[in-house]
ZATORMAR-157927 format. One record per residue (C-alpha): residue number from 0; x, y, z. Coordinates in nm, 3 decimals. Example, Ala and Ser with C-alpha at 12.3 -4.5 7.8 and 13.67 -1.06 7.14 Angstrom:
2
<0 <1.230 -0.450 0.780>>
<1 <1.367 -0.106 0.714>>
END
This chain:
419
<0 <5.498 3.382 -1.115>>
<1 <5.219 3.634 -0.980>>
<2 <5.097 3.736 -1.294>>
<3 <5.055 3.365 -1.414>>
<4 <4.863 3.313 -1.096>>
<5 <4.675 3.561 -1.158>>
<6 <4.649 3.500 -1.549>>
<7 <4.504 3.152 -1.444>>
<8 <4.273 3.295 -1.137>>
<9 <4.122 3.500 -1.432>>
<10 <4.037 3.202 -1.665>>
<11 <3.880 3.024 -1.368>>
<12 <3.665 3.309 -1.293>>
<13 <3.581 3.316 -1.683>>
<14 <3.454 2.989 -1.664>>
<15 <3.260 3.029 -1.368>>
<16 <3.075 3.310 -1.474>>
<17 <3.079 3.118 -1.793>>
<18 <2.883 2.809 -1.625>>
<19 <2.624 2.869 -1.369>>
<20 <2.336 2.708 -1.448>>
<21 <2.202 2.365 -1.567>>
<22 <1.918 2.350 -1.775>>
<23 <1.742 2.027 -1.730>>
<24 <1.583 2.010 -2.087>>
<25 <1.225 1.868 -2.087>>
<26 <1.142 1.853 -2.462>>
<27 <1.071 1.515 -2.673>>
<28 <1.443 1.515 -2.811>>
<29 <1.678 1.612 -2.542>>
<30 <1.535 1.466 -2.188>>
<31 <1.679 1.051 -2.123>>
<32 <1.455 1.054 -1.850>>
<33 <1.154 1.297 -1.791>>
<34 <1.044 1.132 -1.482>>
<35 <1.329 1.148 -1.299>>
<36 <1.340 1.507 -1.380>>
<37 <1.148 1.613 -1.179>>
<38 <1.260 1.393 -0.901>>
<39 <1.597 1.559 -0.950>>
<40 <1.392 1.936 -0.911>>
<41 <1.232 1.835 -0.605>>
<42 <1.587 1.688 -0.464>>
<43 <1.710 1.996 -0.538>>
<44 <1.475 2.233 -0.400>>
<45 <1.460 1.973 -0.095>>
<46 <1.826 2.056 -0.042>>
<47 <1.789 2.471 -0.036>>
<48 <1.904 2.506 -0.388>>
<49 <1.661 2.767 -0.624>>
<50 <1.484 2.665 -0.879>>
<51 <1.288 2.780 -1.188>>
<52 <1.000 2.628 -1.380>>
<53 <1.033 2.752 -1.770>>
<54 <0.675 2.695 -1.873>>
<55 <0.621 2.627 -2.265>>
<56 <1.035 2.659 -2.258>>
<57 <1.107 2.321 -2.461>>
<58 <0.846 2.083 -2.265>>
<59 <0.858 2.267 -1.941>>
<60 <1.228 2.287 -1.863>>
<61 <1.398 2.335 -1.537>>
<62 <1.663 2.595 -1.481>>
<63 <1.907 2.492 -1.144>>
<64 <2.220 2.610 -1.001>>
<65 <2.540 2.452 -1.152>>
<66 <2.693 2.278 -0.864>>
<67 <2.852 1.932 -0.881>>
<68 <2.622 1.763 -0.638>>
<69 <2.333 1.807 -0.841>>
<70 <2.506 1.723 -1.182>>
<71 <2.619 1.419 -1.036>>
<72 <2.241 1.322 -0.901>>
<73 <2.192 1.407 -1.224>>
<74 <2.440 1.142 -1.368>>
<75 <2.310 0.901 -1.118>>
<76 <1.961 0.884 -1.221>>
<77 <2.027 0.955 -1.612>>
<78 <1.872 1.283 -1.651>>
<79 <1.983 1.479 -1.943>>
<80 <2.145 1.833 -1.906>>
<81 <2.295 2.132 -2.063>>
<82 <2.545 2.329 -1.913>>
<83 <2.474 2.726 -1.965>>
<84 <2.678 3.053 -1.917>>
<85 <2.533 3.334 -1.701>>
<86 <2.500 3.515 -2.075>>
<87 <2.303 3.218 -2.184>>
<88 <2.065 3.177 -1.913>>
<89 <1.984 3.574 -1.909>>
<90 <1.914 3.530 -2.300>>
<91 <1.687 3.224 -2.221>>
<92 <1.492 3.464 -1.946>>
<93 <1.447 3.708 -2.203>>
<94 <1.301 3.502 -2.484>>
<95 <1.074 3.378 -2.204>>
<96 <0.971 3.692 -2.056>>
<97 <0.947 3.861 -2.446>>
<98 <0.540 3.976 -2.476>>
<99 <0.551 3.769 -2.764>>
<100 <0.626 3.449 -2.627>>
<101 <0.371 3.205 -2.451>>
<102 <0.598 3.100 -2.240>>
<103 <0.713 3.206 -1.863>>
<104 <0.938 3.192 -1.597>>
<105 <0.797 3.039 -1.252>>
<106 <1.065 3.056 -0.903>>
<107 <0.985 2.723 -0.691>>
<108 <1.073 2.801 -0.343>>
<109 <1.040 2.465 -0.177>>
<110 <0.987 2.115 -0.165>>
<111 <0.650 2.012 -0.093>>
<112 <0.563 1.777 0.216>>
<113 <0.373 1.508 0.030>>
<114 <0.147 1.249 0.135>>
<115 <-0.063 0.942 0.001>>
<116 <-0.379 0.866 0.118>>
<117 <-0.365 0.461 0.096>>
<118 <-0.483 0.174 0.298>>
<119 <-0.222 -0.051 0.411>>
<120 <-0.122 -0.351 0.211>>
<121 <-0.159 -0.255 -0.074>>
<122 <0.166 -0.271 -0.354>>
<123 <0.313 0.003 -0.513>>
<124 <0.203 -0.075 -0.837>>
<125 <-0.163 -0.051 -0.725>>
<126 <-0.161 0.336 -0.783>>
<127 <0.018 0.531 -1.056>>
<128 <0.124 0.808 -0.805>>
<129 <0.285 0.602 -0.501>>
<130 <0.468 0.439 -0.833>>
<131 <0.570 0.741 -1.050>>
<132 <0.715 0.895 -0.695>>
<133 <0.876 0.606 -0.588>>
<134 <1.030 0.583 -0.936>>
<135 <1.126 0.950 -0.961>>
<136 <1.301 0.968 -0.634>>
<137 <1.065 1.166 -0.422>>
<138 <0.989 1.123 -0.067>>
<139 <0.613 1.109 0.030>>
<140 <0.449 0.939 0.353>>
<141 <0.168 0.716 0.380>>
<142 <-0.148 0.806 0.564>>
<143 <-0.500 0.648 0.558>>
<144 <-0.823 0.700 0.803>>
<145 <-0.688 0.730 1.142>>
<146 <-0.426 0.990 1.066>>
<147 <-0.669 1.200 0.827>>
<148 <-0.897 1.170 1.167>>
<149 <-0.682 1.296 1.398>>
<150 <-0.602 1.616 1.180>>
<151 <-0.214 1.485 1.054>>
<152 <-0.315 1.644 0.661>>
<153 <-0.153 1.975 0.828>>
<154 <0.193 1.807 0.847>>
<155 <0.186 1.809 0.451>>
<156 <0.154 2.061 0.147>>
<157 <0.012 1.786 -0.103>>
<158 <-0.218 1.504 -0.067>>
<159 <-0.291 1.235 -0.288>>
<160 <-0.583 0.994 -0.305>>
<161 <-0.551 0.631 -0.370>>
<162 <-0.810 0.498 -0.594>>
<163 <-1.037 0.478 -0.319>>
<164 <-1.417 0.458 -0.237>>
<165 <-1.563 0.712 -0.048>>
<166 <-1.921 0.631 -0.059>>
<167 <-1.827 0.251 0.138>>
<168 <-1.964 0.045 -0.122>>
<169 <-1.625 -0.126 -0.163>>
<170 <-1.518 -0.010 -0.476>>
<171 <-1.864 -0.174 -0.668>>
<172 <-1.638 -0.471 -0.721>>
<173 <-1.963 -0.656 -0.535>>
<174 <-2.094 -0.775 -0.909>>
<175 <-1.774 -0.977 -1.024>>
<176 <-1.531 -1.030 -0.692>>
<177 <-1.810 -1.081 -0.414>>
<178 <-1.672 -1.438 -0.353>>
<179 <-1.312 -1.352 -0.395>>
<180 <-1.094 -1.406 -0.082>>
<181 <-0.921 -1.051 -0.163>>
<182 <-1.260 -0.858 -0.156>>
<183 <-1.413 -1.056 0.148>>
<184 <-1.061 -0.991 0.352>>
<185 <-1.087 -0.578 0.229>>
<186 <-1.452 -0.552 0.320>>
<187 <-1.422 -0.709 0.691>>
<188 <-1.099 -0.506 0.800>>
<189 <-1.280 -0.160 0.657>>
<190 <-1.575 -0.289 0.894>>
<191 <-1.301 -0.357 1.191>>
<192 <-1.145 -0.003 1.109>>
<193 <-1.488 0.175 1.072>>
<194 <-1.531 0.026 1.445>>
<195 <-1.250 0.103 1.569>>
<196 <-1.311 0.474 1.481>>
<197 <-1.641 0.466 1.630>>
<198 <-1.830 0.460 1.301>>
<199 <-2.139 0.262 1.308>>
<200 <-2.110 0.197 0.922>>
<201 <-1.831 0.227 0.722>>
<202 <-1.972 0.500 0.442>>
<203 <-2.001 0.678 0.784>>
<204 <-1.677 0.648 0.806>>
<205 <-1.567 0.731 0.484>>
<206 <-1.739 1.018 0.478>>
<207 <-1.576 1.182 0.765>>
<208 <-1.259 1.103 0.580>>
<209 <-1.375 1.306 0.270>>
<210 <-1.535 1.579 0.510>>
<211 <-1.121 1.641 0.684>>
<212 <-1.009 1.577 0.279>>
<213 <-1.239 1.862 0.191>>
<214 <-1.122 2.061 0.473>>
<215 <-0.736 2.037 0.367>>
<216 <-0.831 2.166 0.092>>
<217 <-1.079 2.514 0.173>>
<218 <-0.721 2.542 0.417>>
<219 <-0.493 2.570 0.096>>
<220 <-0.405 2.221 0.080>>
<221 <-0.316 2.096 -0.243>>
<222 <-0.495 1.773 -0.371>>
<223 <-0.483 1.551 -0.659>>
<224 <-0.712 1.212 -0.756>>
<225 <-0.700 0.970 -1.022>>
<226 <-0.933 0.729 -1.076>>
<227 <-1.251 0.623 -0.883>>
<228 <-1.092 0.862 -0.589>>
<229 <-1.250 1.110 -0.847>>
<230 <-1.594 1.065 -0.866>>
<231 <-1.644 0.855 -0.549>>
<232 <-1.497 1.155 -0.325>>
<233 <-1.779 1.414 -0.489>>
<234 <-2.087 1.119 -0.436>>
<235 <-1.979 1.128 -0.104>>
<236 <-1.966 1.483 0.030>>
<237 <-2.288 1.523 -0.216>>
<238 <-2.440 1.248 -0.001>>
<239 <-2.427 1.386 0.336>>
<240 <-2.692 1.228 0.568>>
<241 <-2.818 1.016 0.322>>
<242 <-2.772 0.615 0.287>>
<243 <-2.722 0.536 -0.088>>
<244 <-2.578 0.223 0.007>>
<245 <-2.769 -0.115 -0.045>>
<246 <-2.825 -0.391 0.223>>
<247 <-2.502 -0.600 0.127>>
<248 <-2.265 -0.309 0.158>>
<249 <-2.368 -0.211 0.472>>
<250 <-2.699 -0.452 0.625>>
<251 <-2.986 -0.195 0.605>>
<252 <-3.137 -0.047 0.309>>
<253 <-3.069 0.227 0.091>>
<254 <-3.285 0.552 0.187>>
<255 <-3.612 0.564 -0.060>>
<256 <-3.553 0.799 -0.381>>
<257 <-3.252 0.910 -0.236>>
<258 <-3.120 1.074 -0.588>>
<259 <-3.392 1.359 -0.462>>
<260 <-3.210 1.418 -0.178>>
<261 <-2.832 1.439 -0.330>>
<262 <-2.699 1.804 -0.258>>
<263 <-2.441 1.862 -0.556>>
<264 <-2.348 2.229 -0.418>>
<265 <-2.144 2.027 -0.159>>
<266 <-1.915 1.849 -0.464>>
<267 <-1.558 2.016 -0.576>>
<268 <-1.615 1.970 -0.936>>
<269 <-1.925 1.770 -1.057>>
<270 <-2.297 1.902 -1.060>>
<271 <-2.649 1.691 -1.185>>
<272 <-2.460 1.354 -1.172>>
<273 <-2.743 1.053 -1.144>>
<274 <-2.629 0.776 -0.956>>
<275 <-2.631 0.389 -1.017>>
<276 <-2.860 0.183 -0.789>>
<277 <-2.733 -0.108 -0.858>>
<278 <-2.508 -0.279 -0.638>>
<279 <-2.344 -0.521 -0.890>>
<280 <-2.310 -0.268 -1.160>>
<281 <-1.896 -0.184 -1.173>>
<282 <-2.011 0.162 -1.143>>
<283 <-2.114 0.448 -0.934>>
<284 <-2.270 0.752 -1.158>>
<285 <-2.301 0.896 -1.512>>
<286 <-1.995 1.132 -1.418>>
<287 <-1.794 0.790 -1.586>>
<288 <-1.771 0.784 -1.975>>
<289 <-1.608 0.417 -1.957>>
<290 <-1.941 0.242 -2.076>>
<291 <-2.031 0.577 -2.284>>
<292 <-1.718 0.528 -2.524>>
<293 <-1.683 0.459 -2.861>>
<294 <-1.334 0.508 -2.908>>
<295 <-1.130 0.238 -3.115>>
<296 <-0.808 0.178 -2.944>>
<297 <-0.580 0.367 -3.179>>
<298 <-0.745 0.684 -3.177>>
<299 <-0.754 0.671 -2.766>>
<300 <-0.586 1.046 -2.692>>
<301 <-0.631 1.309 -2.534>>
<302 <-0.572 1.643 -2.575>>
<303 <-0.337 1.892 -2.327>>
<304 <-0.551 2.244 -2.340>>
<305 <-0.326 2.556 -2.442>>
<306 <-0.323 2.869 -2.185>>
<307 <-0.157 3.163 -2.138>>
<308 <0.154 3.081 -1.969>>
<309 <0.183 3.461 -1.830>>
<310 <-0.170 3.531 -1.737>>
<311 <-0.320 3.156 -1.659>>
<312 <0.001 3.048 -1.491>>
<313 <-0.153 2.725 -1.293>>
<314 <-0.330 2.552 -1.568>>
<315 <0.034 2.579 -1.783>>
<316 <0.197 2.502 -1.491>>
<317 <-0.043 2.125 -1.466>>
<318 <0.000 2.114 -1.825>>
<319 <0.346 2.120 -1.943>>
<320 <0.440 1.819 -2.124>>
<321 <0.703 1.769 -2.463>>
<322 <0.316 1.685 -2.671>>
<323 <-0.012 1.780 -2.642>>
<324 <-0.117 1.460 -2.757>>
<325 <-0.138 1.235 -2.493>>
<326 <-0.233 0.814 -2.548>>
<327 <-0.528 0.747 -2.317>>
<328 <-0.594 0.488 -2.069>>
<329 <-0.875 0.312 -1.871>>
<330 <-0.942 0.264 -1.542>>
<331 <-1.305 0.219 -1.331>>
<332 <-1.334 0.607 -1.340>>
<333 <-1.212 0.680 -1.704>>
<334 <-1.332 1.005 -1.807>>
<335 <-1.570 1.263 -1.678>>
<336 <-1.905 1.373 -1.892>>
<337 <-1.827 1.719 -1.958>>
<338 <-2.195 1.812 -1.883>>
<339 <-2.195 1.713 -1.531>>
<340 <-1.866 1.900 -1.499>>
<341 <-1.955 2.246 -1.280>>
<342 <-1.854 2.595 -1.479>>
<343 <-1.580 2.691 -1.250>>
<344 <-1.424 2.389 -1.272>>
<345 <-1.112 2.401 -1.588>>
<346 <-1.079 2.095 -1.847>>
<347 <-0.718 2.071 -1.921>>
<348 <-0.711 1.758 -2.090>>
<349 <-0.987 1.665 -2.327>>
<350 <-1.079 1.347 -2.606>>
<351 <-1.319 1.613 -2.835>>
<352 <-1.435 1.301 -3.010>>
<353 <-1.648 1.184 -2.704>>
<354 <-1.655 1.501 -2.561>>
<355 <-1.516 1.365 -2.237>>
<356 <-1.262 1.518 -2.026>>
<357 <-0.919 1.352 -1.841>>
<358 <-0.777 1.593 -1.672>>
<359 <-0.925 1.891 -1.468>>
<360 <-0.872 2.104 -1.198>>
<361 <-1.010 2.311 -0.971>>
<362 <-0.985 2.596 -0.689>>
<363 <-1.203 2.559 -0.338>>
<364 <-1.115 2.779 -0.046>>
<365 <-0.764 2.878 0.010>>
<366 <-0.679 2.530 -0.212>>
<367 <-0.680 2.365 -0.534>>
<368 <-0.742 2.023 -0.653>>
<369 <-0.680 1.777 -0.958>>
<370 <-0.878 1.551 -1.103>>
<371 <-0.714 1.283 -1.323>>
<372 <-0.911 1.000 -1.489>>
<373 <-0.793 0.659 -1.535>>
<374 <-0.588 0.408 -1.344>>
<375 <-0.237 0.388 -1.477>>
<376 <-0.123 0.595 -1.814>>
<377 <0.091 0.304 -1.952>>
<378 <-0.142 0.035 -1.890>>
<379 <-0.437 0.057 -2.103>>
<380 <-0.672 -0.180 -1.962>>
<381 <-0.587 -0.247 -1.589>>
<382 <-0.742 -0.526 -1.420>>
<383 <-0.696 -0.629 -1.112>>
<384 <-0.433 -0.868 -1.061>>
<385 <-0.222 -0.760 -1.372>>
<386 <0.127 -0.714 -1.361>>
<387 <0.281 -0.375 -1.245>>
<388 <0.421 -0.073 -1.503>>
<389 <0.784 -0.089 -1.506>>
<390 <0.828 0.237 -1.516>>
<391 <1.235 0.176 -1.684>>
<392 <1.020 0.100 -2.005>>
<393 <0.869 0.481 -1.984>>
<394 <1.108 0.736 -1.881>>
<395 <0.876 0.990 -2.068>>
<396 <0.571 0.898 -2.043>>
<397 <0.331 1.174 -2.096>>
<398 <0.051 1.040 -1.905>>
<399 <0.323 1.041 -1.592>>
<400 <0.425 1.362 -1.651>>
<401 <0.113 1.519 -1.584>>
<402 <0.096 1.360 -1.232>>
<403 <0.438 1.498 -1.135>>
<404 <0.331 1.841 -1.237>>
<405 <0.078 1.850 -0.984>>
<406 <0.310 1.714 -0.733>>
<407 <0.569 2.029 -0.819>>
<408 <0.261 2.270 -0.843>>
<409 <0.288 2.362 -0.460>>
<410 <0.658 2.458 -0.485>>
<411 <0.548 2.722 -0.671>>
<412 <0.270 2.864 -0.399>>
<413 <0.385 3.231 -0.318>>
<414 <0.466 3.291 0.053>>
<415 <0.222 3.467 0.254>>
<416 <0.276 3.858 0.290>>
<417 <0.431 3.968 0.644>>
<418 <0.180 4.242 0.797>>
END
């Protein structure tokens, strides 16, 4: 009877050591559900477990503990994934790690304390981040003016920016919505807000929003922008102490040749930018290729950028995706001109036949930042009004994915050295 016992202790063990890990698979074939992938990763790491990142390892693959909880999250929310023996995981690490190999092996040590920079009332599907989050499962808070003000961006690890105008001239919907009931409500709460505050204008206002933003950042905050958040963040800091807005936006008039006076050594990625005077012109510089295009439709992609996975491990980190081929999408702030784009400043996604970039990122101070053009990767033309994503249709959208690599980039920041 003891040596049965023990006979069957043995094969237990076997299996055990046998089946440790789960590899959540992130290539074109073998992931249901990229999205929620990640959302499972950050559930994990939010609940102590380790973690790996397995960059260029089919799509970006994670490697997690096998423990029932987190195959049965993984049941739960239909994320594909493979079961592997101790011996199969160390062969895995060794492929990866081989010289030969552009591929490597990143630890994340912790869930990230996210946050989204929005102004209240608006809907979910208003912004492709608060969507893809809410869709993948993971937790993020809300913030807007007041709590940016009063120094609350040190509670969190990760900040995102709603599509957002930081120069205060309302988005530069004046042109087409100025009678709209929507745009009249929007301007006269900022106004109330801006007062509130103790802001005599509102691009006041805005601008010591974008000045904390900024400082986040040079702390070694992490920070990511699609959109018009883009471009209109950069104008702003760039515009320090000078009004650029016209009388309607903000009842006095714009300071005389005030593109002299611009200051572009104050802007995180864009440099010799001109800006557009006019006030109902949907747009706010040259920095914006979405007039500039001549792309038909079907040929709208862009392409991911290959690094080194070893030596340039951010940039493969924002990267990974199952293609390098991704479908593009418009949004106020489409693209960036890559001439106005400053030297430090990477291009990780590019469209080479209008030399435009998507998709760029940057360091400044102790932090790092992400530019994203576009409004909403599986809605090509978004207007305002339209319909949300559903999200259920897209469980692998490409486009997506790159968002929810940025928001997993700051698990991987490396703990600060005890002196």
């Amino acid at each position: 009877m003891f040596k049965k016992s023990l006979y069957i202790f043995f094969i237990l063990l076997s299996f055990s050591v046998k089946a440790n890990f789960l590899l959540l698979p992130m290539d074109e074939v073998s992931q249901k559900n990229h999205l929620k992938a990640y959302g499972i990763t950050y559930w994990a790491l939010d609940k102590q477990y380790k973690a790996s990142w397995l960059l260029n390892y089919r799509g970006g693959s994670f490697l997690l503990p096998d423990v029932a909880e987190i195959r049965k999250e993984c049941q739960i929310r239909g994320v594909s994934f493979e079961v592997l023996s101790d011996g199969e995981m160390q062969n895995i690490l060794a492929e990866i790690a081989s010289p030969s190999q552009n591929m490597e092996t990143v630890v994340l040590e912790k869930a990230p304390k996210i946050a989204v920079y929005s102004p209240p009332g608006k809907q979910p599907w208003d912004d492709a981040v608060t969507m893809v989050l809410t869709y993948a499962e993971i937790p993020f808070k809300v913030v807007y003016d007041e709590e940016v003000l009063s120094d609350q961006l040190i509670l969190y690890d990760w900040l995102h920016l709603h599509h957002e105008d930081f120069t205060g001239q309302y988005g530069k919907f004046y042109g087409a919505y100025r009678n709209a009931p929507w745009y009249i409500e929007q301007k006269k709460d900022a106004e109330a807000l801006a007062t509130k505050l103790g802001f005599p204008k509102v691009s006041n206002e805005k601008l010591a929003v974008a000045k904390k933003i900024r400082d986040f950042v040079i702390g070694g905050g992490f920070m990511f922008a699609m959109c018009s958040a883009t471009d209109s963040f950069d104008i702003a800091l760039s515009a320090e102490g000078v009004d650029i807005c016209e009388p309607m936006f903000d009842g006095d008039n714009s300071d005389a040749n005030y593109q002299s006076q611009i200051d572009y050594n104050k802007t995180f990625a864009f440099k010799n930018f001109i800006l557009d005077r006019k006030p109902e012109h949907y747009e706010f510089s040259d920095i914006d290729m979405t007039e500039k295009r001549r792309i038909p439709f079907e040929k709208d992609y862009f392409t991911l950028m290959e690094f080194s996975a070893k030596w340039d491990v951010i940039p493969s980190m924002l990267c990974q995706n199952h293609t390098q081929l991704v479908k593009g999408f418009m949004g106020q702030t489409t693209s960036f001109d890559s001439n106005l784009i400053k030297s430090n400043v990477l291009t990780l996604g590019k469209n080479e036949l209008n030399d435009e970039a998507r998709y760029i990122h940057g360091q400044k101070g102790k932090g790092f930042f992400t530019f994203y053009g576009g409004h909403d990767p599986e809605d090509y033309q978004h207007r305002v009004g339209d319909e949300p994503t559903v999200l259920d249709l897209h469980p692998t959208s490409p486009g997506f994915r790159l968002i929810l690599n940025n928001v997993l980039f700051p698990a991987a920041r490396k703990k600060p050295q005890k002196t």
